[in-house]
N, C-alpha and C positions, 0 to 999 in steps of 0.2 A: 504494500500500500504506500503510496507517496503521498504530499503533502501540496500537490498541486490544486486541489479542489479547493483551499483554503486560501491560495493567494487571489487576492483581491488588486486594482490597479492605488492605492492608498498607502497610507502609512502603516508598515507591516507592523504587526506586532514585537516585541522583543523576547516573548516567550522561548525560551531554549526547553522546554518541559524538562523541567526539575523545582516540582510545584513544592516547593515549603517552607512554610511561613515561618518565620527568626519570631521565637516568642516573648523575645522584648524590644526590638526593632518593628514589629506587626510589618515586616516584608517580607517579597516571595525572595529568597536562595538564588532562586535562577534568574529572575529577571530583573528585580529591585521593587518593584509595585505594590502598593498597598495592594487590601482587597478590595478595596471601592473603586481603584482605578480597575484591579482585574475584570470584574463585571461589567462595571462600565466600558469599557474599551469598545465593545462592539458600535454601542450608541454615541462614541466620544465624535464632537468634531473633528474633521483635519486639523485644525488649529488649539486642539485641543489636547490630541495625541504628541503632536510635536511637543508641545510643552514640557507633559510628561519625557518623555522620551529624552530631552535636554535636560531635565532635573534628575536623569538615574544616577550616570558617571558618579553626581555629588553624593549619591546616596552609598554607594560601597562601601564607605567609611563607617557607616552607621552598623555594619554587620559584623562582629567577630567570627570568627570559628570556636565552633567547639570543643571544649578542652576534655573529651572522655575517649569514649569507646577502646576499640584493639590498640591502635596507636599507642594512646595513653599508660593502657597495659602494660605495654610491652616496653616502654620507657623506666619502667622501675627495677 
C-alpha cells in the first residue's frame, strides 16, 4: 500500500507516523503538534498550516528523551 491517495496539491502534513504524545510537552514525538492542531489539520487553512509548520523546528526543544527502558539498563 502507498501513500499516494493521501497527497493532496497543499501543505503536506509533517506527520512521519510515530504518533506519541510527550506527557509533559502535550506533543506528538514525530511530528511536534499538539493534539488540536492534529485534528485540526484536515480543516486548517493554507495559511494556517504554514504557521504551524514554521513554529515546529522551535518546538524540539520542548521535548526531552526519555531516560529508562533497555538503554538505561544496560548502562549500570
Amino acid at each position: 500500500m502507498t501513500d499516494d491517495i493521501w497527497r493532496r496539491d497543499e501543505v503536506e502534513s509533517p506527520c512521519i507516523k510515530v504518533c506519541v504524545i510527550h506527557p509533559e510537552a502535550r506533543l506528538c514525538t514525530g511530528c511536534l503538534r499538539s493534539i488540536d492542531e492534529i485534528t485540526q489539520w484536515s480543516r486548517m487553512t493554507p495559511e494556517a498550516r504554514r504557521t504551524v509548520m514554521e513554529a515546529l523546528p522551535l518546538r524540539s526543544g520542548q521535548i526531552t528523551k526519555r531516560r529508562g527502558g533497555r538503554a538505561a539498563r544496560l548502562a549500570r
